[in-house]
C-alpha positions in Angstrom: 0.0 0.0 0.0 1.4 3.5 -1.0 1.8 6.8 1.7 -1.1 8.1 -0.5 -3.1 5.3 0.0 -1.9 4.6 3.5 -3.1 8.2 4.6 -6.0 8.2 2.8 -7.3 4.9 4.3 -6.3 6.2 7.3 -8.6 9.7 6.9 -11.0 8.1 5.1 -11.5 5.6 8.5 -11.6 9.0 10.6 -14.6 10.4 8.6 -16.1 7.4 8.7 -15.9 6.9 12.6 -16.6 10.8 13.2 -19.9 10.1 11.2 -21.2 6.9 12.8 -19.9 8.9 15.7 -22.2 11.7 14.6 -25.3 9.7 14.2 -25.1 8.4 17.1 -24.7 11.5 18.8 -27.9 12.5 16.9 -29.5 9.7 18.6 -28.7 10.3 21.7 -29.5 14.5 21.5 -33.2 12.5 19.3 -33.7 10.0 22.8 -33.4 13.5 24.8 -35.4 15.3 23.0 -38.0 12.3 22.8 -38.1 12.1 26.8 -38.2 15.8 27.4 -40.9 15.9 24.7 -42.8 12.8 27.1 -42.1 14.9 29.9 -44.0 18.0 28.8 -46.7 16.2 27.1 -47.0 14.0 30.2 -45.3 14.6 33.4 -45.6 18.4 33.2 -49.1 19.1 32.0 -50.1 15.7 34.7 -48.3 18.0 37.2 -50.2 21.4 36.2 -53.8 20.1 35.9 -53.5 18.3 39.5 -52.1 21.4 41.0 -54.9 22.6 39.4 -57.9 20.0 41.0 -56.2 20.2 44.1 -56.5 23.8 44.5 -60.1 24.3 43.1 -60.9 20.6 45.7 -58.9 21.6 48.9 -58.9 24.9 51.1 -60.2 27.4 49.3 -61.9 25.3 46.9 -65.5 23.8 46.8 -64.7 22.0 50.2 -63.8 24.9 52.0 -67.0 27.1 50.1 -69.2 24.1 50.5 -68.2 24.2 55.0 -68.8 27.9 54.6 -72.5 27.8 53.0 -72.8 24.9 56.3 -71.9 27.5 58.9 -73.4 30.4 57.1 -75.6 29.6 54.5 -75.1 32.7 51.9 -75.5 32.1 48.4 -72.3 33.5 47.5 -70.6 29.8 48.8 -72.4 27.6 46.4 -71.4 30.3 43.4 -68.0 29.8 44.7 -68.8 26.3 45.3 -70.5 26.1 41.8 -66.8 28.1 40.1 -64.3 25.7 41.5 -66.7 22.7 40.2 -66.4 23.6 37.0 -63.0 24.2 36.8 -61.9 21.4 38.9 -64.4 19.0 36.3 -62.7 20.8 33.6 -59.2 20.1 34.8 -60.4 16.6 35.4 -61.8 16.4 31.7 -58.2 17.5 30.1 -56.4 15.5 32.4 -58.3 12.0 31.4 -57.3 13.5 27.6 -54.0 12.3 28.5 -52.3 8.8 28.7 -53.7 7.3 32.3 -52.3 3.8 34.0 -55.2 1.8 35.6 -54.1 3.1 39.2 -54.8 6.8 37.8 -58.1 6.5 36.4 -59.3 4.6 39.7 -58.0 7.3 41.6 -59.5 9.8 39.4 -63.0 8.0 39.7 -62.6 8.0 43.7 -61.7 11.9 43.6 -64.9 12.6 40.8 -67.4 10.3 43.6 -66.0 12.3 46.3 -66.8 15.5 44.1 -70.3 14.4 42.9 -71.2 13.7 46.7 -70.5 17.2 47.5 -72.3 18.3 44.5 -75.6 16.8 45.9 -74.7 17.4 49.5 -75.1 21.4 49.0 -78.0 21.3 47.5 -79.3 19.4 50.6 -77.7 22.3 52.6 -79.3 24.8 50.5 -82.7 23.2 51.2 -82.0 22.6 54.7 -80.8 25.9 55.1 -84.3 27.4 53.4 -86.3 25.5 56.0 -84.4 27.1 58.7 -82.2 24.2 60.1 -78.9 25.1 62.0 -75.1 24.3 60.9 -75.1 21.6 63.8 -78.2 19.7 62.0 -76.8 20.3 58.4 -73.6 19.2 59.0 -74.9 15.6 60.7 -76.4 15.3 57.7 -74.5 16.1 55.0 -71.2 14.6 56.2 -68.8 13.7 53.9 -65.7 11.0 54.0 -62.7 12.8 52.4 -60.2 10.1 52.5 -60.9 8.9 49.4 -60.4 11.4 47.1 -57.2 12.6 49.4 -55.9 8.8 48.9 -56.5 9.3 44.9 -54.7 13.0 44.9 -51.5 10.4 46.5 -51.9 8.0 44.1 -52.5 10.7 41.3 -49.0 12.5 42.6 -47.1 8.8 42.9 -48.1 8.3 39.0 -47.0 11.8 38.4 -43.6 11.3 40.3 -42.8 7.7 38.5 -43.0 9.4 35.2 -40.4 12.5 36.0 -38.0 10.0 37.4 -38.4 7.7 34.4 -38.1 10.7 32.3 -34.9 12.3 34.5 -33.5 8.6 33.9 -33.6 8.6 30.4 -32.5 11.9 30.4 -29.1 10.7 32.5 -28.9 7.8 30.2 -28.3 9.6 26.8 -26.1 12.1 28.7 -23.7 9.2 29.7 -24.3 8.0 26.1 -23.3 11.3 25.1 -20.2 10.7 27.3 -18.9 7.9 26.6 -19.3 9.2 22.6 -17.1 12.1 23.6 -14.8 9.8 25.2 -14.3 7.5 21.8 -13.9 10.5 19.7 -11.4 11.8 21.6 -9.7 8.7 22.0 -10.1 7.8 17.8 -8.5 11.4 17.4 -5.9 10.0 19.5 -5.3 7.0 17.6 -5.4 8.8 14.5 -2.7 11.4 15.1 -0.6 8.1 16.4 -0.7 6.1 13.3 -0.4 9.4 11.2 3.1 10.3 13.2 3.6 6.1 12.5 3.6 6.6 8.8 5.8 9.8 8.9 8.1 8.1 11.2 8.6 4.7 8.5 8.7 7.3 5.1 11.4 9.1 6.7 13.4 5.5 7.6 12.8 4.2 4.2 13.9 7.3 2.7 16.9 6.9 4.7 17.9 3.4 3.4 17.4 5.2 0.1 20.2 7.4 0.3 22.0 4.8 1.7 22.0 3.0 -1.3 21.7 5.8 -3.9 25.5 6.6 -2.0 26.9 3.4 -2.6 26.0 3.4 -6.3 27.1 7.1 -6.6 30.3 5.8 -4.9 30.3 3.0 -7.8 29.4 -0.1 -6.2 27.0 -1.5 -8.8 26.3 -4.5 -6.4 23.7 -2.4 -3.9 20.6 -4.4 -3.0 17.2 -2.9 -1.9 16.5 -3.7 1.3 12.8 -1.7 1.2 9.8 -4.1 1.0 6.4 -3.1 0.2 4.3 -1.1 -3.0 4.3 2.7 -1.9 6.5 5.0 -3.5 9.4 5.0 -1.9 9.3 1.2 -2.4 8.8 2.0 -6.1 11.4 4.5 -6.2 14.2 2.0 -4.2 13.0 -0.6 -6.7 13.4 1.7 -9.6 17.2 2.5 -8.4 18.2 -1.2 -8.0 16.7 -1.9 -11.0 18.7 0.9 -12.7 21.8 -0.3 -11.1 21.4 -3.3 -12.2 21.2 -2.2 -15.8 24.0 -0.3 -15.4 25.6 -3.4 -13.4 24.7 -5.2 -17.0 25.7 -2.5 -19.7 29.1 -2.5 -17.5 29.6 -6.2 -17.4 28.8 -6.1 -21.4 31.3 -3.2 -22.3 33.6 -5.5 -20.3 33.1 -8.9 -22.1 32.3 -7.4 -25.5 34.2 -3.9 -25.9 34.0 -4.6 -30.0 30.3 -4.6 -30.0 29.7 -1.3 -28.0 28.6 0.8 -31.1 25.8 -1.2 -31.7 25.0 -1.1 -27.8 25.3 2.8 -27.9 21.3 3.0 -28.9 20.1 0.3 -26.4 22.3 2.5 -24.1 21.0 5.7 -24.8 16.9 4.5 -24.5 18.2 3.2 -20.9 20.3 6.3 -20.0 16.6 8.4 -21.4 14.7 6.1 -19.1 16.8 6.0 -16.0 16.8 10.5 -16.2 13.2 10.3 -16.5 12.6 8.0 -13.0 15.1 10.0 -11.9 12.8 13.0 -12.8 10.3 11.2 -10.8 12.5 10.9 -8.2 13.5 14.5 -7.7 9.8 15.5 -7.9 8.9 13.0 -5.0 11.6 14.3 -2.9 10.7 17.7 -2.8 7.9 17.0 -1.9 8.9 15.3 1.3 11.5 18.0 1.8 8.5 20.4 2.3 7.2 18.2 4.7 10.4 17.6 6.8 11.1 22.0 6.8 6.8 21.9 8.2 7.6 19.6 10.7 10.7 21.5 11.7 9.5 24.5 11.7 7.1 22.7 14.2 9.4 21.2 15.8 11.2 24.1 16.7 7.8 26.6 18.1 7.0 23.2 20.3 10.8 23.6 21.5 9.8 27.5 22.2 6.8 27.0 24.2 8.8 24.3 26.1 11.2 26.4 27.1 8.8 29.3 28.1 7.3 26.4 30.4 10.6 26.0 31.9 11.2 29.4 32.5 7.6 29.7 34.2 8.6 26.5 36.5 12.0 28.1 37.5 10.3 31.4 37.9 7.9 29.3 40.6 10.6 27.1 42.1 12.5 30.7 42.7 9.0 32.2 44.6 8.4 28.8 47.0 12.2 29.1 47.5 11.1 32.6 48.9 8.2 31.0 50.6 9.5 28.6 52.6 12.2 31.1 53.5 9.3 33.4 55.2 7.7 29.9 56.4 11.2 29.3 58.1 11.3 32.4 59.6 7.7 32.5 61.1 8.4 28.8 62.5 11.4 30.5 64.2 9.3 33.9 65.5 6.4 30.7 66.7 8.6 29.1 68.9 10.2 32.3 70.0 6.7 33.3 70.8 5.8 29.9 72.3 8.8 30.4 74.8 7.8 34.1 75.7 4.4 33.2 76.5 5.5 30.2 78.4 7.6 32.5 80.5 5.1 34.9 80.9 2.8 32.4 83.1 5.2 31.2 84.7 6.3 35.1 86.4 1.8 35.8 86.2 1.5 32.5 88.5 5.0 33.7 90.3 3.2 37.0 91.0 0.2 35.7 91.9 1.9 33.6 94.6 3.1 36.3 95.6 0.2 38.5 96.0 -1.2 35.6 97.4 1.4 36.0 100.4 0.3 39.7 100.9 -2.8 38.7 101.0 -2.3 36.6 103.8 -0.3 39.0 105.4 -2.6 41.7 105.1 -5.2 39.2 106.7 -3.3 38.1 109.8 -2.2 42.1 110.2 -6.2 42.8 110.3 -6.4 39.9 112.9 -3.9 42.1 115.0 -5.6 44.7 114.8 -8.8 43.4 115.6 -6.5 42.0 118.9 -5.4 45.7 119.7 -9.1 47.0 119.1 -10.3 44.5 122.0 -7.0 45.7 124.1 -7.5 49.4 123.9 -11.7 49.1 124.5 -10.9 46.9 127.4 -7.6 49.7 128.6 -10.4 52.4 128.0 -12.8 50.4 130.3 -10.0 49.9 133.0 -9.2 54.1 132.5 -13.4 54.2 133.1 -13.6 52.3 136.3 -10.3 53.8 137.6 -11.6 57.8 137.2 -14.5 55.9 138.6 -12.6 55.4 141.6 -10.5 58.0 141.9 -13.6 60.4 141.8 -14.5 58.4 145.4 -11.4 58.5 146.7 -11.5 62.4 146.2 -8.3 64.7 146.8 -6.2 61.5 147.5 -7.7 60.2 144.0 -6.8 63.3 141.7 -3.6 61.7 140.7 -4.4 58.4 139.9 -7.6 60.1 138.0 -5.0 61.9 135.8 -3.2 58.8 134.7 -6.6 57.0 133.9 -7.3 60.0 132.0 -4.3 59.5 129.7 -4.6 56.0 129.9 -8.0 56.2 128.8 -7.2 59.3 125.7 -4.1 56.7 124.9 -6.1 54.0 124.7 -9.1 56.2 122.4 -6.0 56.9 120.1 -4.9 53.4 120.0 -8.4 52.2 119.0 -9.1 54.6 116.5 -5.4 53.9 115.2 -6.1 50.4 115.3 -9.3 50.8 113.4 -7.3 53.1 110.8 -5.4 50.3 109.9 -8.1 47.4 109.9 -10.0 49.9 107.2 -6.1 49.8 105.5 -5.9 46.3 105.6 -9.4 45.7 104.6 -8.7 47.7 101.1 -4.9 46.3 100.8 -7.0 42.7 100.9 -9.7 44.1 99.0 -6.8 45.1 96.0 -4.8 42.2 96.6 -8.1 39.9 96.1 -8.7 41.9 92.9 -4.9 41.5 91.6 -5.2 37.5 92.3 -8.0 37.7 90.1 -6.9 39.5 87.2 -3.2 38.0 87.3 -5.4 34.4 87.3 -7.6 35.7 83.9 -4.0 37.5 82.7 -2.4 33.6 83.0 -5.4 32.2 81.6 -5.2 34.5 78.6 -1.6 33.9 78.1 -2.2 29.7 78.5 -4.6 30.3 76.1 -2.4 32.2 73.8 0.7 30.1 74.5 -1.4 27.2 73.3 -3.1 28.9 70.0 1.2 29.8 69.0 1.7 26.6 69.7 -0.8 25.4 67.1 0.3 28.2 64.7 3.7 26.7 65.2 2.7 23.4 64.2 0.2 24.6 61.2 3.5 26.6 60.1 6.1 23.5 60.3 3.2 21.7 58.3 3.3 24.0 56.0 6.8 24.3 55.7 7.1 20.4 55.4 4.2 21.0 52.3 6.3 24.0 50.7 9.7 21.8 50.9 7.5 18.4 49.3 6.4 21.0 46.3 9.5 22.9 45.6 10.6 18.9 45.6 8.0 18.3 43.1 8.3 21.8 41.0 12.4 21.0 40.9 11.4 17.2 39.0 8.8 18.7 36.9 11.5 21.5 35.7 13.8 18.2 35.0 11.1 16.6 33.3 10.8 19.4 30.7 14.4 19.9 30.4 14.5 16.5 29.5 11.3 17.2 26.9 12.8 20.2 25.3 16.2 18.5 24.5 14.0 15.5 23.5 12.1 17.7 20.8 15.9 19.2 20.2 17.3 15.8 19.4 13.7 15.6 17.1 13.9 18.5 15.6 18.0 17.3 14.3 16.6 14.3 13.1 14.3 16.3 11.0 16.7 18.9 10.0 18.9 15.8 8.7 15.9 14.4 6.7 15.0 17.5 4.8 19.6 17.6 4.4 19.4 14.0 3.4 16.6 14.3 1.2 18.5 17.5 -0.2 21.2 15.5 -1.1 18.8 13.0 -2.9 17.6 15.7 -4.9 21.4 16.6 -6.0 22.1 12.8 -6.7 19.4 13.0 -8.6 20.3 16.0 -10.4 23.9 14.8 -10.8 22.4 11.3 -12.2 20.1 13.3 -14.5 23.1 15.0 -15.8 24.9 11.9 -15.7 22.2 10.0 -18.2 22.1 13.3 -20.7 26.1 13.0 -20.9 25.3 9.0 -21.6 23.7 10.2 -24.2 25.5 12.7 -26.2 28.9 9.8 -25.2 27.1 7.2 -27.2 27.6 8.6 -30.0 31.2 8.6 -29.8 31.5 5.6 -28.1 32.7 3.4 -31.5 36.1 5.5 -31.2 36.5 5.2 -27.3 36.0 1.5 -27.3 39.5 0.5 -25.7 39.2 3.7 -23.3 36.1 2.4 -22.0 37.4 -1.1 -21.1 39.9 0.8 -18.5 37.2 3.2 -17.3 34.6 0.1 -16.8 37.5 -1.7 -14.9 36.4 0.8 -11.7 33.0 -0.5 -11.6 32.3 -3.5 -9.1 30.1 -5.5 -10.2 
């Protein structure tokens, strides 16, 4: 099979699966379509028209009218009543238009007998009403079971359900459909470009054995054997070449054996020289042709190498900035534990201190007990001071004295109180104060624990994180490897191409040079007669 057949099998195979793709596609937008079509012919208009008989059955329907003309009996309730009758029959009527299972038209008939027993019951309330009977009477009368028709509205609202989920399942079914169809055209694309880049991968290698050979019979050695098998046209132009050298390997051997009879060879040799420059023609056409295809897939080559390397900029560019990050992730680890340790100090001095003031509490306490000692002392001195004035105003003159001293006694012992309750009221506000410092030093350590304990778990978060940052700078430094190894990859690609189109070059010019080569064959045969014994030691070069 030729390239040209080989690719066109190949697209032809494409179209034909992007079509069946297509239809099916089409079927599966059709099966859609077709449910969302059932849905609003069925489901949705189902849906509507029961709202609809609910509403004009239920509260503020001909149920709730029909209680009202009971209680009240105004006309205006059975013209209500009468208004949602007509409507709710109406929406009955379009609904039984419809496609109905068994289940829905026996719950429709139970909801239209519940209906119908209404219908006569207020006309017996209307009557009953006109001969001047009370609610209470009317109502034992006309009583009504409701269940029924409230048992149909379920059943009628089940049916409705089953249908939208059978409908939203179809609808699920031909998206996945439409999935999976996405899916196989992507991956047919897939295989497509594969077996394309397959075919350009084996021209290239057969034109390569090509030139190998075309080389060894432009070095002279007549004895080159096509290796290329198949029928495309590199096949036919390898095939064409060995069969040329092979002429020429013949002609040679000939000039050799029979140097006397190379005049009358000079025409057979000029018809193959003519024939050999025309496949050679053929040649060189073919050729450049697959040149311009080697310079295209260089060229893209070489904007795939660009973009490569603007990707490996980009990753260096981010490997530079979680460098940076993990730097300022480092640093507020450090400034964490720094933290951690001040805070841990600073309970540790708060709970210090509040031992402390804890002390002077106690102090302050057992001072106010002394007091309270010198208090009892100095009332009890003052009542001594008392009873000895007492006495020494009996005694009389002989008493004056000893009535001075109590006197002082008694002022000393009045100072000493009143000293002594100076300081209780002291001591009182020093415990008062030192109570109050106990408790704010105990909230102040409680806030600091707390805060000592939400560093901590900043300081943990943060290691975390700098364990994360260090994992993806990790990762970022193998995915810059990764496309440093891609772009020299498409590089070494991109050579290989750039060879082809040089080797296929240099086709072209063995071409040329054999083109030349056949017209000097055959403007030499002419003169060949006279150059018969020069021609036996230029065919000696040949191996053949």
């Amino acid at each position: 099979m030729t390239v040209k057949q080989k690719i066109t099998s190949l697209s032809v195979a494409l179209l034909l699966l992007l079509a069946v793709l297509g239809i099916l596609q089409f079927q599966s937008v059709a099966a859609v379509d077709r449910v969302w079509h059932h849905f609003q012919m069925n489901a949705q208009k189902k849906q509507i028209l029961l709202a609809e008989i609910e509403s004009q059955f239920g509260y503020g329907g001909f149920i709730h009218n029909f209680k009202n003309h009971v209680l009240r009996g105004t006309q205006k309730y059975v013209d209500r009543f009468r208004q949602n009758e007509q409507r709710m029959k109406k929406a009955i009527a379009d609904y039984r238009q419809l496609a109905m299972t068994p289940a829905e038209q026996q719950a429709m008939s139970r909801i239209e007998e519940v209906a119908n027993r209404y219908s006569r019951a207020i006309e017996t309330s209307v009557r009953m009403h006109a001969d001047g009977a009370g609610p209470a009477e009317i109502d034992k009368v006309v009583k009504i079971d409701d269940s029924p028709a409230f048992a149909g509205f379920k059943t009628l609202n089940s049916e409705v359900d089953a249908i939208r989920k059978e409908c939203s399942a179809g609808i699920r079914n031909a998206v996945r459909k439409m999935h999976g169809l996405l899916v196989v055209t992507g991956l047919a694309l897939t295989l497509f470009f594969v077996f394309f880049f397959f075919i350009l991968f084996g021209v290239g290698r057969r034109l390569q054995a090509v030139h190998a050979m075309a080389d060894k019979v432009g070095n002279g050695d007549l004895t080159a054997v096509s290796s290329i098998g198949g029928n495309d046209e590199i096949a036919v132009i390898a095939g064409s070449m060995e069969k040329m050298t092979g002429n020429i390997r013949k002609m040679v051997t000939r000039l050799v054996e029979n140097a006397d009879n190379l005049q009358n060879s000079s025409s057979l040799l000029t018809r193959m020289a003519e024939d050999a420059d025309t496949r050679v023609t053929d040649v060189a056409e073919r050729s450049n042709t697959v040149a311009v295809a080697a310079e295209e897939m260089s060229v893209n080559m070489n904007n795939v190498t660009t973009t490569v390397d603007q990707a490996s900029a980009s990753v260096t560019s981010i490997a530079g900035s979680m460098e940076e990050i993990t730097s300022n992730i480092r640093d507020i680890s450090k400034n964490g534990a720094e933290a951690k340790q001040i805070t841990e100090q600073a309970v540790e001095q708060a709970l210090e201190a509040s031992d402390k003031v804890n002390n002077l509490g106690d102090a302050a306490q057992k001072i106010g007990k002394v007091t309270e000692t010198i208090i009892e002392i100095s009332e009890q001195t003052n009542l001594l001071a008392l009873n000895a004035t007492i006495e020494a105003a009996r005694a009389g003159e002989a008493g004056k004295g000893f009535a001075v001293v109590a006197n002082e006694i008694k002022e000393l012992a009045s100072q000493t109180s009143n000293a002594s309750i100076d300081i209780k009221d002291s001591v009182s506000r020093i415990q008062e104060s030192t109570d109050e410092t106990v408790r704010q030093i105990t909230e102040i350590t409680d806030i600091i624990s707390r805060t000592s304990e939400i560093v901590y778990r900043i300081t943990a978060a943060v290691e975390e994180q700098h364990t994360t940052s260090r994992e993806i700078t990790r990762n970022i430094g193998e995915t810059q490897e990764g496309i440093v190894e891609m772009g020299e990859n498409i590089g070494q690609s991109s050579a290989v191409a750039n060879e082809v189109a040089s080797d296929i070059v240099r086709v072209n010019r063995a071409a040329s040079e054999l083109s030349e080569n056949s017209s000097q064959v055959r403007e030499t045969a002419v003169r060949l007669r006279d150059l018969a014994d020069e021609l036996k030691q230029l065919v000696s070069g040949f191996n053949i």
